[in-house]
PABADREN-363815 format. One record per residue: z, x, y of N, C-alpha, C in turn; residue number from 0; residue in one letter. Coordinates in nm, 4 decimals, padded with zeros to 6 digits, always signed. Layout:
N
     n_pz     n_px     n_py    ca_pz    ca_px    ca_py     c_pz     c_px     c_py  nr rest
        Z        X        Y        Z        X        Y        Z        X        Y NUM    a
...
***
This chain:
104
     n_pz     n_px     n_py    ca_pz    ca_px    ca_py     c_pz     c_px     c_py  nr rest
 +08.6860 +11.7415 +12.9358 +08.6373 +11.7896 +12.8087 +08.7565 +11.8387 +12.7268   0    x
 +08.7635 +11.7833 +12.6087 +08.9104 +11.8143 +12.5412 +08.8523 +11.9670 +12.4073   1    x
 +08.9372 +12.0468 +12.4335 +08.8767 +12.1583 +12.3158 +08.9387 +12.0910 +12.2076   2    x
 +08.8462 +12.1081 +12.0646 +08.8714 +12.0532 +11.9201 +08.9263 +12.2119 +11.8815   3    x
 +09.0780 +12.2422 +11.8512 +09.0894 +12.3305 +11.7169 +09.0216 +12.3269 +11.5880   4    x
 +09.0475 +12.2274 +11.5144 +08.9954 +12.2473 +11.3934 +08.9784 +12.0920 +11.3445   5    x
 +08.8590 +12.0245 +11.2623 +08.8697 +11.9288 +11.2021 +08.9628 +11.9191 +11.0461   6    x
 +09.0179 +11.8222 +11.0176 +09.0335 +11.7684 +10.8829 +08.9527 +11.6680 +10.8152   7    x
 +08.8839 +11.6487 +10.7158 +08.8491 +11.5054 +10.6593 +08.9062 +11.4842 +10.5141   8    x
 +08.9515 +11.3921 +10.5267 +08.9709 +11.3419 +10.3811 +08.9789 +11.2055 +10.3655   9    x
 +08.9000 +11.2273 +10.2027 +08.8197 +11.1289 +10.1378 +08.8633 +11.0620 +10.0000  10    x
 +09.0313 +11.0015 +10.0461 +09.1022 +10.9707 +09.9459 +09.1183 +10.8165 +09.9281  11    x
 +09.0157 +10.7633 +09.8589 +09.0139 +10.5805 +09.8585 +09.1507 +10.5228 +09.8488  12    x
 +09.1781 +10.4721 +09.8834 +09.0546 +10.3722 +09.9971 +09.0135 +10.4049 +10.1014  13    x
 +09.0841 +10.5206 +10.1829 +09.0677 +10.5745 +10.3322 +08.9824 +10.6671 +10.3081  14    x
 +08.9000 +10.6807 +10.4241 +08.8582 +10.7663 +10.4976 +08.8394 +10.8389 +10.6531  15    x
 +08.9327 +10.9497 +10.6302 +08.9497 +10.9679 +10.7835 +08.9288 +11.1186 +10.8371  16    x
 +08.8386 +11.1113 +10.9127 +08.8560 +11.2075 +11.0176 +08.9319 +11.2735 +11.1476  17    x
 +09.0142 +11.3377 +11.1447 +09.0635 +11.3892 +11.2301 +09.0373 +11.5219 +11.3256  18    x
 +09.0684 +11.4797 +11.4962 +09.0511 +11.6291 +11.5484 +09.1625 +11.6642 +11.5844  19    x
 +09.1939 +11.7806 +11.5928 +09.3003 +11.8334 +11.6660 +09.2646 +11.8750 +11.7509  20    x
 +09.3118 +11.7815 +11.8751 +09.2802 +11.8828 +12.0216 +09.3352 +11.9626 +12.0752  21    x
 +09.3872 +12.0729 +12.1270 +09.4352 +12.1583 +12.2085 +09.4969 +12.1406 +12.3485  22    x
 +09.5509 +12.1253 +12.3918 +09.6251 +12.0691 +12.5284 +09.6491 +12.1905 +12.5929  23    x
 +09.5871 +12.2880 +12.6687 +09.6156 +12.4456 +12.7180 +09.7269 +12.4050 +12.8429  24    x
 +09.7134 +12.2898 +12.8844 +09.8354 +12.3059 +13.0298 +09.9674 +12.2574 +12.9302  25    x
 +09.9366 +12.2319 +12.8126 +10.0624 +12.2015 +12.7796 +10.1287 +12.2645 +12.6260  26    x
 +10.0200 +12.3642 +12.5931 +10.0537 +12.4174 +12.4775 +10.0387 +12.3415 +12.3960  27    x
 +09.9848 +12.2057 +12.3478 +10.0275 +12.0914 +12.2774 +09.8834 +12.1396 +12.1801  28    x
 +09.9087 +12.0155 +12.0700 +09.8023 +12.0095 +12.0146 +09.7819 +11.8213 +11.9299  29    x
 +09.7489 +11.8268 +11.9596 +09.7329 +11.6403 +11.9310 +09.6574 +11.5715 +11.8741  30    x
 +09.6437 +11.4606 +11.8307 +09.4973 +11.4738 +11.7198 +09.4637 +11.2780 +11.7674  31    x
 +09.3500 +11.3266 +11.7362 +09.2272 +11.2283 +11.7268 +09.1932 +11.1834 +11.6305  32    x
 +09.2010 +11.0730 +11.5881 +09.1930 +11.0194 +11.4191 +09.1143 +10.8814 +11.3955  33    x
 +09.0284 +10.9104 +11.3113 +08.8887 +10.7859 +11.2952 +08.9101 +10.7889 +11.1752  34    x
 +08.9232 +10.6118 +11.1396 +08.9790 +10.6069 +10.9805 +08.9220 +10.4801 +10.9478  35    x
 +08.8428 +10.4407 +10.8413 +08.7780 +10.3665 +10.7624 +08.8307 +10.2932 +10.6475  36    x
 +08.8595 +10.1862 +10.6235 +08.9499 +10.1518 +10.5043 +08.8301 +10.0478 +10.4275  37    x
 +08.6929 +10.1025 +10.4325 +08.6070 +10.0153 +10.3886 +08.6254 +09.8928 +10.2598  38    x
 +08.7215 +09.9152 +10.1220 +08.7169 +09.8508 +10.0355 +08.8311 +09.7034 +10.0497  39    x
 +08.9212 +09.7321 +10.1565 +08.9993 +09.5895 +10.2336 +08.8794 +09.5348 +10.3614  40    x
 +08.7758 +09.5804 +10.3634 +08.7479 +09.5280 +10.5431 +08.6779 +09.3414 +10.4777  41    x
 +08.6488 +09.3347 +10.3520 +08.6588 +09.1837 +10.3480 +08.7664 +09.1010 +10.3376  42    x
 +08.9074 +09.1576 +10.3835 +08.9931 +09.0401 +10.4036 +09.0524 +09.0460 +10.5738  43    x
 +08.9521 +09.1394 +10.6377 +08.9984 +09.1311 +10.7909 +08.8734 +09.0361 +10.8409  44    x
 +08.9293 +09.0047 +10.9809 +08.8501 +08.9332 +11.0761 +08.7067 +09.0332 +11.0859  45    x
 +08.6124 +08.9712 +11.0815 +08.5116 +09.0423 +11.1414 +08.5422 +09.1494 +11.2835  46    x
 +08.5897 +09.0952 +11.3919 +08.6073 +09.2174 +11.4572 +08.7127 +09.3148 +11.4433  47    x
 +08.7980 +09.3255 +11.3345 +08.9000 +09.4314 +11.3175 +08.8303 +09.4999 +11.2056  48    x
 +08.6664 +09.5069 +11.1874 +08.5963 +09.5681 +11.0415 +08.5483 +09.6959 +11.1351  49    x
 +08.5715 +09.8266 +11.0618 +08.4855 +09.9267 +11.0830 +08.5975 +10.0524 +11.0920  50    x
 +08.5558 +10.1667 +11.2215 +08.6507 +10.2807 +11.1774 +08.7426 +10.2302 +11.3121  51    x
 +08.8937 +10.2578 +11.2975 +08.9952 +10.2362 +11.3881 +09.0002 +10.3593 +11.4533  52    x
 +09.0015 +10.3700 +11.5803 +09.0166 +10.5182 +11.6544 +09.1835 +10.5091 +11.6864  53    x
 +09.2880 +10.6148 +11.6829 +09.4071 +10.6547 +11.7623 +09.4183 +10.7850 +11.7799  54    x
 +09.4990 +10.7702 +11.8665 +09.5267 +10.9219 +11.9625 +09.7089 +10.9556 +11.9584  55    x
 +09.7457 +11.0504 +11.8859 +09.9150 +11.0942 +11.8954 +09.9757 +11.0475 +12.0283  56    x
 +09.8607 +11.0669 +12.1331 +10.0192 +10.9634 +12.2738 +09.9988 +10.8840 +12.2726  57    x
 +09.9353 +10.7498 +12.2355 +09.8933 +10.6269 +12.2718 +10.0509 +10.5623 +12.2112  58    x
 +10.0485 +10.4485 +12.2947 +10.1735 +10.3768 +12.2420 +10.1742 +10.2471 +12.2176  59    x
 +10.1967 +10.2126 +12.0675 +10.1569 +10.0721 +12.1328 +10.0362 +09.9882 +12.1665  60    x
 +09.9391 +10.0655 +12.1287 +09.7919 +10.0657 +12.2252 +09.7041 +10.0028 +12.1119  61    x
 +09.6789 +09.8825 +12.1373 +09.5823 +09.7176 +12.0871 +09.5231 +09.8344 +11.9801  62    x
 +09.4644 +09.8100 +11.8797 +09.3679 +09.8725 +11.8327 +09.2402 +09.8952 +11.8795  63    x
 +09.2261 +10.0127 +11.8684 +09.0782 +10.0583 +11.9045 +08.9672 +10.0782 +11.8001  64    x
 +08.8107 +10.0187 +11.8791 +08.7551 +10.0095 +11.7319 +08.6269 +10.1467 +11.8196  65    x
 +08.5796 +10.1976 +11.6875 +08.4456 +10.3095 +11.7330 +08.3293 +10.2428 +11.7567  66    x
 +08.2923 +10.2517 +11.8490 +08.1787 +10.2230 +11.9301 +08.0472 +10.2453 +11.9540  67    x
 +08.0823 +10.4234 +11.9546 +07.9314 +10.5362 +11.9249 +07.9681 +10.6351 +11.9097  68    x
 +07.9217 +10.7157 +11.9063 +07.9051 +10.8658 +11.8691 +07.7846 +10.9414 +11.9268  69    x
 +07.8289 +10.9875 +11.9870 +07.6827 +11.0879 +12.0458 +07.7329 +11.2486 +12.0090  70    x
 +07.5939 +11.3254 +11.9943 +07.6047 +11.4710 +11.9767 +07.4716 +11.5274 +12.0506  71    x
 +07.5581 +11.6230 +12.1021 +07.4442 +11.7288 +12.1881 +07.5179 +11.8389 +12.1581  72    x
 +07.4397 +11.9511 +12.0794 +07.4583 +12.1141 +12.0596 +07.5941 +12.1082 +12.0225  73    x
 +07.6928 +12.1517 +12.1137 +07.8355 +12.1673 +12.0955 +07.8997 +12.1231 +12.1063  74    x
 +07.8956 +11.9517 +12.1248 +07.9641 +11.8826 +12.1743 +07.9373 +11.7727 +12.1602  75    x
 +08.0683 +11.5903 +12.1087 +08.0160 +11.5517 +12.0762 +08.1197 +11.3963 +12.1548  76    x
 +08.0537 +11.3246 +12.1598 +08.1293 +11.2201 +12.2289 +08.1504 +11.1124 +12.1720  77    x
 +08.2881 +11.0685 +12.1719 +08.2795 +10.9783 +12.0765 +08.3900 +10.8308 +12.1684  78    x
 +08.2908 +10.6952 +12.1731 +08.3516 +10.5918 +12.2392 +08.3805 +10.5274 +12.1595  79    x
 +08.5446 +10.4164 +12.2141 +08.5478 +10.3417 +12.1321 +08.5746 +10.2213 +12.2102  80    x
 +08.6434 +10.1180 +12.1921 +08.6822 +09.9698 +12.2776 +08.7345 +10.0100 +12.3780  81    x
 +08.8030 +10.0802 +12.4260 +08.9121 +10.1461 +12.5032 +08.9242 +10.2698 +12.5835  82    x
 +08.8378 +10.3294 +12.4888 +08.8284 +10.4986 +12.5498 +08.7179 +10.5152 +12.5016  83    x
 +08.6780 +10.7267 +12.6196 +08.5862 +10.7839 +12.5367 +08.6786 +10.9195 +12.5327  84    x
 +08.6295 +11.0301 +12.4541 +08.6719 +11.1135 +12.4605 +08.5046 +11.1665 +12.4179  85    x
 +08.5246 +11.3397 +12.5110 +08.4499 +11.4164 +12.5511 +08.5310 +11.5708 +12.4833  86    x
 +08.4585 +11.6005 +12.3482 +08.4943 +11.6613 +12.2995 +08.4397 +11.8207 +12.2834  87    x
 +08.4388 +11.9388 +12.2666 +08.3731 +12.0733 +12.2763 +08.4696 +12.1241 +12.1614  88    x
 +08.3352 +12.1040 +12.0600 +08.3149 +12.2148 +11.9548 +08.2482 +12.3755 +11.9112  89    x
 +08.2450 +12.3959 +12.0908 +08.2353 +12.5728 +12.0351 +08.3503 +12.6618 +11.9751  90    x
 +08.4334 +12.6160 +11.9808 +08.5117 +12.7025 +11.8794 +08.4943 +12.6863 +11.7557  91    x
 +08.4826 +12.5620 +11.7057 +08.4902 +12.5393 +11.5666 +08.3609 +12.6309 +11.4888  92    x
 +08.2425 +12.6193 +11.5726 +08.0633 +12.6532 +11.5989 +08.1112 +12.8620 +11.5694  93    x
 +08.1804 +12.8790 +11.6708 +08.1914 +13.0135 +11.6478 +08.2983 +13.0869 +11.5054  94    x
 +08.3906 +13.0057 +11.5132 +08.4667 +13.0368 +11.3665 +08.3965 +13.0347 +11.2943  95    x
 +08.2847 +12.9980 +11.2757 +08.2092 +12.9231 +11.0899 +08.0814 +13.0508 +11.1368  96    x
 +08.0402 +13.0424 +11.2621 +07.9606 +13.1322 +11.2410 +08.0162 +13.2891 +11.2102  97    x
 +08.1254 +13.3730 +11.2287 +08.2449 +13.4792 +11.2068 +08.1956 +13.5000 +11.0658  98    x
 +08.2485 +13.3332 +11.0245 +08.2675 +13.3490 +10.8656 +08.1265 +13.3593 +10.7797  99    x
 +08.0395 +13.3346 +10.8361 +07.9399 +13.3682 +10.7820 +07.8254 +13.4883 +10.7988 100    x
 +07.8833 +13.5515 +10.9178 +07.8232 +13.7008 +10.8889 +07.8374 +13.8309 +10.7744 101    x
 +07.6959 +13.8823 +10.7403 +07.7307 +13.9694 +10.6390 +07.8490 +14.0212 +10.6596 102    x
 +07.9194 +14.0791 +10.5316 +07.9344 +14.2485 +10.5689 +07.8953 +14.3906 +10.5540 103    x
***
């Protein structure tokens, strides 16, 4: 289960991409997870290079990966693609937003 620090999205055409930053605790690291959409070129790609491209900061080199599914349960949300899954936990993010939204 990889902990998510914090998401980014941005929604600057032609792209659209989501990013996580994961947390690496045995290694202090923090690394990101990035799902990116280039919807207004996907009619001059092959049909199977159409949709969101998944990469990961260590991958090297690594064929393109395409998104697959997405599942969500409560805090957590899984997301497969050609290649991988990653098993992600968003209670932190869940508890920051809730912080920020208590009276004072």
């Amino acid at each position: 289960m990889e902990l998510v620090s914090f998401i980014s999205i941005e929604d600057d055409p032609p792209d659209l991409i989501l990013s996580f930053a994961i947390w690496k605790p045995d290694s202090e690291d923090i690394r990101s997870l990035i799902l990116m959409r280039t919807a207004k070129y996907e009619f001059l790609l092959d049909e199977s290079e159409r949709g969101v491209k998944v990469s990961y900061e260590t991958w090297l080199n690594d064929e393109d990966d395409m998104l697959r599914k997405v599942e969500f349960s409560d805090d957590f949300v899984k997301i497969i693609s050609s290649h991988h899954q990653f098993d992600l936990d968003l209670r932190k993010l869940i508890r920051r937003r809730l912080i920020k939204q208590r009276p004072s």
